[in-house]
BALOBA-1460 file (C-alpha; in Angstrom, 3 decimals):
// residues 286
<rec num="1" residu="x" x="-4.233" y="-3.405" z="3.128"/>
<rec num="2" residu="x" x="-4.109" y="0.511" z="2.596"/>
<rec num="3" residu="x" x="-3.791" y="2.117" z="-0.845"/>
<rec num="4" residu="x" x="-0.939" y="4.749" z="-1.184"/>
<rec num="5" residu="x" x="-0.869" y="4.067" z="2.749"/>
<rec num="6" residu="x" x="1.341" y="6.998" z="3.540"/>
<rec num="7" residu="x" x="-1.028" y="9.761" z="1.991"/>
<rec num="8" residu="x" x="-2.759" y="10.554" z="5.079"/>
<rec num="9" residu="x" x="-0.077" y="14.013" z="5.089"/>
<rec num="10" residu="x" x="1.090" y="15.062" z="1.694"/>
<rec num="11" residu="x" x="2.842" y="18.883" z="2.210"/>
<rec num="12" residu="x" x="0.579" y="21.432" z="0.075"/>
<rec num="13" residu="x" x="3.637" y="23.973" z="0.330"/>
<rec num="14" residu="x" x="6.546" y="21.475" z="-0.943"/>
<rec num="15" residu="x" x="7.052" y="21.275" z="-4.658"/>
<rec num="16" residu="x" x="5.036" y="18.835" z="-6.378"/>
<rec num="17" residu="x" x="6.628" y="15.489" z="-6.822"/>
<rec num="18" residu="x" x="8.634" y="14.148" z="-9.700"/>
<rec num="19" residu="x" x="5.777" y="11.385" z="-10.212"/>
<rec num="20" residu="x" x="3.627" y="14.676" z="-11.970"/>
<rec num="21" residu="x" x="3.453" y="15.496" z="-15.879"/>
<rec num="22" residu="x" x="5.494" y="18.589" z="-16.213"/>
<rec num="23" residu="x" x="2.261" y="20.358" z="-17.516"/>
<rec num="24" residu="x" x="1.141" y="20.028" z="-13.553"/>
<rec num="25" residu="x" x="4.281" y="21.016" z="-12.164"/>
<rec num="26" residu="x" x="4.128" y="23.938" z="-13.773"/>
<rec num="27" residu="x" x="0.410" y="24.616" z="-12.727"/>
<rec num="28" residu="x" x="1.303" y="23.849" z="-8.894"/>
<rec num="29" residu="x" x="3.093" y="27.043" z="-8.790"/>
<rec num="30" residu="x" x="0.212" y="28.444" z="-7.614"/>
<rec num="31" residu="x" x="-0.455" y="27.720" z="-4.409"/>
<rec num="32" residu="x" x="-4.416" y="27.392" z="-5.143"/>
<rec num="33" residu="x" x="-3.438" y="24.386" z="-7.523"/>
<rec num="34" residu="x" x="-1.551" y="22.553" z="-5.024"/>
<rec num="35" residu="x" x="-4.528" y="22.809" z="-2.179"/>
<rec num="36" residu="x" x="-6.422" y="20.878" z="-5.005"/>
<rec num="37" residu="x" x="-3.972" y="18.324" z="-5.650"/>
<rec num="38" residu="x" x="-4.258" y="17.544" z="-2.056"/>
<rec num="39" residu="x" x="-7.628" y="16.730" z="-2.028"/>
<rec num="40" residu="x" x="-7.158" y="14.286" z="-4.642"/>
<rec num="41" residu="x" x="-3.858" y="13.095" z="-3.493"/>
<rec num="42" residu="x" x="-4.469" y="12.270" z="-0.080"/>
<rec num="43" residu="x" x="-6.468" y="9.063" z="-0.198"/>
<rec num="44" residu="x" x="-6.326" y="7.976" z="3.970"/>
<rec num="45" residu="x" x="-6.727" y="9.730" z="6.794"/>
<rec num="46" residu="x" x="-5.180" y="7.557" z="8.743"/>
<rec num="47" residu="x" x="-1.598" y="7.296" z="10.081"/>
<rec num="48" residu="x" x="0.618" y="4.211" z="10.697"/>
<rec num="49" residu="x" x="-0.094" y="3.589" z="13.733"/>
<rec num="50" residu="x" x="-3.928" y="4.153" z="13.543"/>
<rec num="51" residu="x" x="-4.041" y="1.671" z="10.470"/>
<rec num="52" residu="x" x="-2.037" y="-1.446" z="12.379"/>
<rec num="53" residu="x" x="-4.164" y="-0.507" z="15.366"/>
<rec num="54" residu="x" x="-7.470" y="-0.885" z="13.106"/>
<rec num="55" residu="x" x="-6.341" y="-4.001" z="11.727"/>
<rec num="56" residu="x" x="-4.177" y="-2.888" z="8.359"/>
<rec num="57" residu="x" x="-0.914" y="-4.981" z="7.724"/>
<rec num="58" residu="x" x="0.062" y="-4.652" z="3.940"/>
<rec num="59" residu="x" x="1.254" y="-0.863" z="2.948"/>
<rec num="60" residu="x" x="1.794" y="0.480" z="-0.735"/>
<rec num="61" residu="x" x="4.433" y="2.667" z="-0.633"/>
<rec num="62" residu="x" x="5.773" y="5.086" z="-3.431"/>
<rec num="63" residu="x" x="8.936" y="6.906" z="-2.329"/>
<rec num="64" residu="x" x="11.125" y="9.438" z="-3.671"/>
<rec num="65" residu="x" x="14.200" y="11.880" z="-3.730"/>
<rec num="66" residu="x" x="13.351" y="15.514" z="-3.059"/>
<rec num="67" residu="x" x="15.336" y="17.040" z="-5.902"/>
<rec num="68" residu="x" x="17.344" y="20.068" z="-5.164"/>
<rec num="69" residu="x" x="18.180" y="18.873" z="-1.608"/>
<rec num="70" residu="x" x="21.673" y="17.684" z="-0.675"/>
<rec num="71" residu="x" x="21.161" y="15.412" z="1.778"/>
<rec num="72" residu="x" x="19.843" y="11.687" z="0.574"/>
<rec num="73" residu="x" x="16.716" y="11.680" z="2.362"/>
<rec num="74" residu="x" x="13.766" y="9.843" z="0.936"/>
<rec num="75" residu="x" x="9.893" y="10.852" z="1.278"/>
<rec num="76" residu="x" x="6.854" y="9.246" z="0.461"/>
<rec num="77" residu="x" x="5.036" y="10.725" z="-2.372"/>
<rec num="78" residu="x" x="1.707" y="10.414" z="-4.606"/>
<rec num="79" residu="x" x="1.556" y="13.859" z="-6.187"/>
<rec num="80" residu="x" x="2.664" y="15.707" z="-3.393"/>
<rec num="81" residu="x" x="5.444" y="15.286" z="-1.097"/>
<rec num="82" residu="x" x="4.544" y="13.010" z="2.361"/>
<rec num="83" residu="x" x="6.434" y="12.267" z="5.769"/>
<rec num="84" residu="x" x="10.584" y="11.165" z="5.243"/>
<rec num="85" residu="x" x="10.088" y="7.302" z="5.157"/>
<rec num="86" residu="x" x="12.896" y="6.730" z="8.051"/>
<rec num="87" residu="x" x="9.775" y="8.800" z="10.195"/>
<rec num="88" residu="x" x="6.804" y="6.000" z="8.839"/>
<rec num="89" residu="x" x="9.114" y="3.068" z="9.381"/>
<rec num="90" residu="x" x="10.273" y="4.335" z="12.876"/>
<rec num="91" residu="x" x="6.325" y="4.420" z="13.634"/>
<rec num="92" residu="x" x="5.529" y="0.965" z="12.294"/>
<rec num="93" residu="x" x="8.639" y="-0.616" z="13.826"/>
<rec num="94" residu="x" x="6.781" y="0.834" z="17.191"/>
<rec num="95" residu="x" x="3.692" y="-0.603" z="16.627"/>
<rec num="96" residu="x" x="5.689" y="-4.379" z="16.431"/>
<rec num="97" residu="x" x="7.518" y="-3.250" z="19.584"/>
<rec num="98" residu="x" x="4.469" y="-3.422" z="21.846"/>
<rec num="99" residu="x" x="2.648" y="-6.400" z="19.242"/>
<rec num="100" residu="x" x="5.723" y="-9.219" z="19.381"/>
<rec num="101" residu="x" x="3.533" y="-11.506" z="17.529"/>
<rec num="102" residu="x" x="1.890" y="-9.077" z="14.571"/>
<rec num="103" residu="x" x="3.159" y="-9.321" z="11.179"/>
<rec num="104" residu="x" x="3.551" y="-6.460" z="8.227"/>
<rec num="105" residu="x" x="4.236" y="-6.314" z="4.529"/>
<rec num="106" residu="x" x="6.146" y="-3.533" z="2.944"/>
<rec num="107" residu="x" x="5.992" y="-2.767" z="-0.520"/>
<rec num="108" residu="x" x="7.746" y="-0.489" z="-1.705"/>
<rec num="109" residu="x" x="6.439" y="-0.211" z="-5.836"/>
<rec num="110" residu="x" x="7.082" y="3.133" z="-6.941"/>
<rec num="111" residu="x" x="10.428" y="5.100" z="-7.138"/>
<rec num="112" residu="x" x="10.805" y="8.708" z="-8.474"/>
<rec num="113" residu="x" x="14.117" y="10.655" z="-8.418"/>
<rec num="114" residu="x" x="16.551" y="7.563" z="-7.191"/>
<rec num="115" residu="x" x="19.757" y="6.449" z="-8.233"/>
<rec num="116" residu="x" x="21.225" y="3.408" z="-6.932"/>
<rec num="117" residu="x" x="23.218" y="5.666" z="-4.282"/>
<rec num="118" residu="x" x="19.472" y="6.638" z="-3.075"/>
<rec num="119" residu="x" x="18.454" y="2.854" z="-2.950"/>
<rec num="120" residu="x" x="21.004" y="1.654" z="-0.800"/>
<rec num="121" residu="x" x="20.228" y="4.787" z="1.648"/>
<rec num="122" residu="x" x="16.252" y="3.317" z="1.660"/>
<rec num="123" residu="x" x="17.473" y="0.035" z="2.192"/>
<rec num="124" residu="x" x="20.065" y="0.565" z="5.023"/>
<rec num="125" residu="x" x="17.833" y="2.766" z="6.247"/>
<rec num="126" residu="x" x="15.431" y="0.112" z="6.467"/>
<rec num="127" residu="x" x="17.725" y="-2.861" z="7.707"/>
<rec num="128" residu="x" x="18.724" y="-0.360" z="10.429"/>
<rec num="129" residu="x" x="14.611" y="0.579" z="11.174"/>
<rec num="130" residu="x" x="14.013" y="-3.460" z="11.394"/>
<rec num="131" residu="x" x="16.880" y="-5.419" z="11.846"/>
<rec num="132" residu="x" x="15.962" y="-8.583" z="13.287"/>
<rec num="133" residu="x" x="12.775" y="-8.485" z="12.212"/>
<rec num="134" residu="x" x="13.296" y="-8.554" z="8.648"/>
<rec num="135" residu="x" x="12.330" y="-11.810" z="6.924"/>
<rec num="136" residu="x" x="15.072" y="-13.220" z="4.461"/>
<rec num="137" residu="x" x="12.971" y="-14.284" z="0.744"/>
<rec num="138" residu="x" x="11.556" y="-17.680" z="1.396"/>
<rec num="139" residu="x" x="9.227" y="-20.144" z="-0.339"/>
<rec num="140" residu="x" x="6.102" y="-18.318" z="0.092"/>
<rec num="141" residu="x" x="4.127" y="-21.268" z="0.901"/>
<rec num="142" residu="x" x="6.634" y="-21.500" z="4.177"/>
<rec num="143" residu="x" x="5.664" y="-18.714" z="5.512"/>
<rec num="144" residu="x" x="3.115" y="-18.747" z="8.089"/>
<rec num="145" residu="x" x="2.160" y="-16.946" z="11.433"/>
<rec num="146" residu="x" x="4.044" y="-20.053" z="12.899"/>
<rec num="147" residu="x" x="7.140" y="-19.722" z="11.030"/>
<rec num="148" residu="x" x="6.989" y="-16.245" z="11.545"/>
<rec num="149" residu="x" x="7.185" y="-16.547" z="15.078"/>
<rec num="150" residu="x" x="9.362" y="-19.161" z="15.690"/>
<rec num="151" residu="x" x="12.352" y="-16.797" z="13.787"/>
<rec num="152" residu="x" x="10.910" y="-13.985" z="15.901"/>
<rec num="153" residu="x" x="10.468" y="-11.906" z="12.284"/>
<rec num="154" residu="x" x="7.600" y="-9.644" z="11.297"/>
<rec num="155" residu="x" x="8.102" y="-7.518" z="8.721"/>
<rec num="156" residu="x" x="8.049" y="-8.805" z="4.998"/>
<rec num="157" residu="x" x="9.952" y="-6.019" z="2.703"/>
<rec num="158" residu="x" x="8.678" y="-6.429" z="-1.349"/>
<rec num="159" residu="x" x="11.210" y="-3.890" z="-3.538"/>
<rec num="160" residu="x" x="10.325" y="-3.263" z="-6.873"/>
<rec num="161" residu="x" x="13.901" y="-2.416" z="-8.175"/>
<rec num="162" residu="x" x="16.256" y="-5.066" z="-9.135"/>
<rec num="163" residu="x" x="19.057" y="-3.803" z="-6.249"/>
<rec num="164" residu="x" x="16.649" y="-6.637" z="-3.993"/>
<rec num="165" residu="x" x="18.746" y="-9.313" z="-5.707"/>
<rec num="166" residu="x" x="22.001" y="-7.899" z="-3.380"/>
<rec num="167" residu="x" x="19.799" y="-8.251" z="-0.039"/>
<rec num="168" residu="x" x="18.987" y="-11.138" z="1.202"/>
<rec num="169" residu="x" x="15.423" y="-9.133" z="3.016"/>
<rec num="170" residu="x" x="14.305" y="-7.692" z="-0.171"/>
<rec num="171" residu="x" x="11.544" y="-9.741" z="-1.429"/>
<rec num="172" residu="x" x="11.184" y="-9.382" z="-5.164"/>
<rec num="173" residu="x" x="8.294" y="-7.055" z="-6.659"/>
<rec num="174" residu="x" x="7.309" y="-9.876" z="-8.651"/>
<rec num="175" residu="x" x="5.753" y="-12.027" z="-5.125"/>
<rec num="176" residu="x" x="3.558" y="-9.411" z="-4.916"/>
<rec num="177" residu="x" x="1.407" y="-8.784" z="-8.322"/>
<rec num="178" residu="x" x="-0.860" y="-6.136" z="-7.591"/>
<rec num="179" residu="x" x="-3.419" y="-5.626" z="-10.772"/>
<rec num="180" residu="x" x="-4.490" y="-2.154" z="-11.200"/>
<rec num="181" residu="x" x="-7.827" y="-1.614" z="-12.922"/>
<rec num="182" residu="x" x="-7.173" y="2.113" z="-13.349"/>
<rec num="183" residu="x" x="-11.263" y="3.114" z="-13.871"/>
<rec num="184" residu="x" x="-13.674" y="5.072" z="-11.988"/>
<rec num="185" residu="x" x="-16.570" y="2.580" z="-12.197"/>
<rec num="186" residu="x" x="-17.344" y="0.882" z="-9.590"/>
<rec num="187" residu="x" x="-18.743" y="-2.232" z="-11.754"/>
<rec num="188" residu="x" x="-16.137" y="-2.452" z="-14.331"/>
<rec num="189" residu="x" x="-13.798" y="-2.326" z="-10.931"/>
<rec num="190" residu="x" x="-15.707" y="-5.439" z="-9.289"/>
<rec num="191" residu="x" x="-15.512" y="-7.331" z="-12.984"/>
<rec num="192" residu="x" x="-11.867" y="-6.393" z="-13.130"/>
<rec num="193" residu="x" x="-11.380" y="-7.783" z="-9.305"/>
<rec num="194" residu="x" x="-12.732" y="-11.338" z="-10.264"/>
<rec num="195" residu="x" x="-11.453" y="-11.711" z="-13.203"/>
<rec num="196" residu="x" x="-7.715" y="-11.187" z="-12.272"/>
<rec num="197" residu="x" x="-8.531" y="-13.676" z="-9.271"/>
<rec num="198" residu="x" x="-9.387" y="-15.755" z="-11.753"/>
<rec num="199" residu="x" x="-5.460" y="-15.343" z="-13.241"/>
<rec num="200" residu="x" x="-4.022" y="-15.422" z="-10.244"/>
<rec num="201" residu="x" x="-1.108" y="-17.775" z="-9.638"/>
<rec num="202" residu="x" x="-1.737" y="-20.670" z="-7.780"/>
<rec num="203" residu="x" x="1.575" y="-20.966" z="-5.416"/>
<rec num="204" residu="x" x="4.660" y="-19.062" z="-5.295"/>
<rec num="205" residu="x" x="3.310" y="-15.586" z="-4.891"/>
<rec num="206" residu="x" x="0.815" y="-13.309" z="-2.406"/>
<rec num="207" residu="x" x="-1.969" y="-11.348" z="-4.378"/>
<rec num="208" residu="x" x="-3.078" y="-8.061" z="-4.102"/>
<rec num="209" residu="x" x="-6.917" y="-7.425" z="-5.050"/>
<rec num="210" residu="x" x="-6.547" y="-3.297" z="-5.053"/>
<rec num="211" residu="x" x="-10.186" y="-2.363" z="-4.577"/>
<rec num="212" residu="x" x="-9.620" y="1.443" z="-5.352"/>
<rec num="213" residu="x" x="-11.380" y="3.894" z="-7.943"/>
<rec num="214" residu="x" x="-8.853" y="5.469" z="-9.925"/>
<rec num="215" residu="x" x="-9.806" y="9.611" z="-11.143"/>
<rec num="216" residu="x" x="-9.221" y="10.604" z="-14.599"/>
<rec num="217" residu="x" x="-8.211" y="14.328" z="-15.700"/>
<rec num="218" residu="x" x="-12.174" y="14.483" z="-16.413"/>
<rec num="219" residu="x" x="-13.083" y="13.339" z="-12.846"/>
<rec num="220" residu="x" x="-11.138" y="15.635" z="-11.350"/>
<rec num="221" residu="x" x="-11.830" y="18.556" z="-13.509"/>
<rec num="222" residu="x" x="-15.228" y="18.186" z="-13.024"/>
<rec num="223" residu="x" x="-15.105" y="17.413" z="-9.152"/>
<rec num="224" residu="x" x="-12.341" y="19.680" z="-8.050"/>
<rec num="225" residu="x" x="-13.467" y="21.113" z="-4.906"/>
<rec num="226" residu="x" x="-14.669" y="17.921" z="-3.336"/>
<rec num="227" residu="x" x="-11.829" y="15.640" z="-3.952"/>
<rec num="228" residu="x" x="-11.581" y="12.239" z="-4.017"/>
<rec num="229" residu="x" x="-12.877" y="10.896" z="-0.984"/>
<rec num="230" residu="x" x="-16.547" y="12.874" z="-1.742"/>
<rec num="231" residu="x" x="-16.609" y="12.058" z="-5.529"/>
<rec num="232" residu="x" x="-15.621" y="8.799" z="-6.372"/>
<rec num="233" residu="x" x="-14.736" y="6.690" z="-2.680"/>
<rec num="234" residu="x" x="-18.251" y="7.221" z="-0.172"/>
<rec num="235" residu="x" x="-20.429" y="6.993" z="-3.263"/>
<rec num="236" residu="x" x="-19.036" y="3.569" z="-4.242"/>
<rec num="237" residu="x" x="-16.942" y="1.907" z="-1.044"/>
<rec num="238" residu="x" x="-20.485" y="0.058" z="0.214"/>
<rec num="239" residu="x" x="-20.460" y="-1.820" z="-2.651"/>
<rec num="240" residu="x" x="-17.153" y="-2.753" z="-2.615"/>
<rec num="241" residu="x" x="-17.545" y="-3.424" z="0.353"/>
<rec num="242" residu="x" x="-20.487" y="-6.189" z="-0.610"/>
<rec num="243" residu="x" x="-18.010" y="-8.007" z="-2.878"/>
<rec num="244" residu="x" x="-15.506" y="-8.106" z="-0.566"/>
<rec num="245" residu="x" x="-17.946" y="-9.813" z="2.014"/>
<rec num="246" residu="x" x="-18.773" y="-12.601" z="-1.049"/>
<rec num="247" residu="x" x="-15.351" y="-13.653" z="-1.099"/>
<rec num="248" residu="x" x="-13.313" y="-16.370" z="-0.312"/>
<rec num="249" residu="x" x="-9.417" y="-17.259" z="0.737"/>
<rec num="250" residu="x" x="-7.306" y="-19.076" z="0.201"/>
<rec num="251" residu="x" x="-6.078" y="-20.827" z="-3.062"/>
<rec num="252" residu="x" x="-7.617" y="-19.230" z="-5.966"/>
<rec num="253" residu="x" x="-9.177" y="-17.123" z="-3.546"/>
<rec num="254" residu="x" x="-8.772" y="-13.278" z="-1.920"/>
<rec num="255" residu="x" x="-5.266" y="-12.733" z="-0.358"/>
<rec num="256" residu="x" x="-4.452" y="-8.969" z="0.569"/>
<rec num="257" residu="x" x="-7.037" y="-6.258" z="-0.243"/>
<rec num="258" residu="x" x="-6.571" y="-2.696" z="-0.296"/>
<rec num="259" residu="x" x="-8.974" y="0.521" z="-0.232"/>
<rec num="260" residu="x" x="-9.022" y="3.912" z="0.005"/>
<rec num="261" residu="x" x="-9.944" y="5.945" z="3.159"/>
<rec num="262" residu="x" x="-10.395" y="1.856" z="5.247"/>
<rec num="263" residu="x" x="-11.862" y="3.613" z="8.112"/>
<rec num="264" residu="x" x="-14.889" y="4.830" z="6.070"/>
<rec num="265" residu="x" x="-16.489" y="1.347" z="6.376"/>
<rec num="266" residu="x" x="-15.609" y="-1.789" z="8.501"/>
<rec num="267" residu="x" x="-13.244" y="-2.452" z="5.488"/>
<rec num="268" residu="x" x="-10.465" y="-4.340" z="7.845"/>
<rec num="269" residu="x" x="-12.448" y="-6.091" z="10.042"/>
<rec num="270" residu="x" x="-14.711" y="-7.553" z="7.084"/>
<rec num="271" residu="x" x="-11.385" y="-8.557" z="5.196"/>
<rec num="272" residu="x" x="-9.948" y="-10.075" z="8.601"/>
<rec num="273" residu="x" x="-13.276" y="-11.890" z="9.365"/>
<rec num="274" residu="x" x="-12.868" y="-13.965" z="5.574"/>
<rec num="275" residu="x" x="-10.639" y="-15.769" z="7.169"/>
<rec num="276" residu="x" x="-12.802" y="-18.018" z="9.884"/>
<rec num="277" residu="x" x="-13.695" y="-19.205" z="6.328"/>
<rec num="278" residu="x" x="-10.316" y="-21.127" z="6.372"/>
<rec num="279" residu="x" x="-11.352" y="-22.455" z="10.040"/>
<rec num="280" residu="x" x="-14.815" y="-23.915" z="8.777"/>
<rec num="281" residu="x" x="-12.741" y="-25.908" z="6.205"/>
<rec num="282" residu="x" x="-10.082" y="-26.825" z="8.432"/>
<rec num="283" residu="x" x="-13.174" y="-28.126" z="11.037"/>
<rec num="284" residu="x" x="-15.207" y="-30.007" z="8.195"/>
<rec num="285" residu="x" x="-11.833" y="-31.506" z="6.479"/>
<rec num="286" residu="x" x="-11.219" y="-32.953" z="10.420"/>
């Protein structure tokens, strides 16, 4: 998985998003402010396409009105405002196209600016991007690659709104616990990891392990000029990168794991590679 997975473009000359303290918003009036809040809000480099083709298949995804415009359209947003969603589904939905048998999760955590009127745009805009493809809320356990493509589905959509309970493709937000550690150091990060694997449900949910460094005001007062990528993900992604190679699937174990900037290291294809784990178990159980 990608963290904020849609910040690869966020639009320096927009207005800065509703998800900003009002102390920032009025900072970003100067254009000099916003070039900064770019380099700490972008945190891939990455689009869509170039994520599924490198092996990412679980997307965080914060969305939002663009207040002061008429029309309905919804953006992706973290800080600054990204692509119009309809424009990052359309691209995923063409990655499945040509990859029948690949499967995606959507999860959509973060709303700014909506009122119901604004959710039921997203969502039809969604059914309309998917259709078919769209997996109706099942016991989780059911769903494998197998069952997957028997119904000819690939796309799992996780809404963090209660307006999922009136479609029957909205998966609730609560399948999909993502635990946020929200600190810059690396090792209080890697504690933070194993300990909420530790918590994690046994059955009835997925898991999201979010291996990302979170800046403070501090960190980015003191770092401004180098962003995010230079001060806090480079320094510290190896080692993350060494826990993530220590762990195991499976129940109790890893599930989905996101990062910052996953083309920095071999991030996807270590995560993907856990899994002939499951295969040695399968072989010694037999």
């Amino acid at each position: 998985g990608s963290h904020d997975s849609f910040s690869y473009w966020v639009d320096e000359k927009s207005p800065v998003g509703p998800d900003q303290a009002t102390a920032i918003k009025r900072l970003a009036r100067i254009s000099l402010v916003r070039k900064i809040m770019k380099k700490w809000s972008v945190t891939q480099n990455l689009t869509f396409k170039e994520q599924l083709e490198g092996g990412i298949r679980y997307f965080d995804l914060r969305v939002s009105s663009k207040p002061g415009e008429i029309e309905q359209e919804i953006y992706f947003i973290h800080g600054l405002f990204g692509i119009k969603v309809w424009d990052g589904l359309k691209e995923i939905n063409g990655f499945l196209e040509q990859h029948p048998k690949e499967v995606v999760f959507l999860d959509f955590n973060h709303f700014y600016a909506m009122d119901d009127s604004h959710h039921h745009f997203l969502i039809n805009r969604i059914h309309s991007a998917f259709e078919s493809k769209l997996c109706c809320v099942e016991c989780v356990e059911y769903v494998t690659l197998l069952y997957m493509w028997e119904k000819k589905h690939q796309v799992l959509i996780f809404y963090h709104h209660p307006l999922y309970q009136e479609y029957p493709f909205l998966w609730p937000g609560n399948k999909m616990p993502a635990p946020w550690a929200n600190t810059t150091n690396v090792h209080k990060l890697l504690q933070f990891l194993e300990t909420t694997l530790g918590e994690r449900s046994r059955y009835g949910t997925f898991h999201v392990s979010q291996a990302i460094l979170t800046p403070r005001v501090k960190t980015i007062a003191c770092h401004l000029i180098r962003g995010l990528r230079n001060t806090l993900v480079r320094r510290n992604l190896p080692m993350i990168l060494n826990w993530v190679k220590a762990q195991k699937p499976g129940v109790m174990g890893v599930n989905i794991i996101t990062s910052d900037f996953v083309e920095l290291v071999d991030f996807a294809a270590t995560v993907i590679a856990l899994n002939d784990l499951l295969l040695e178990e399968d072989e010694s159980a037999t």
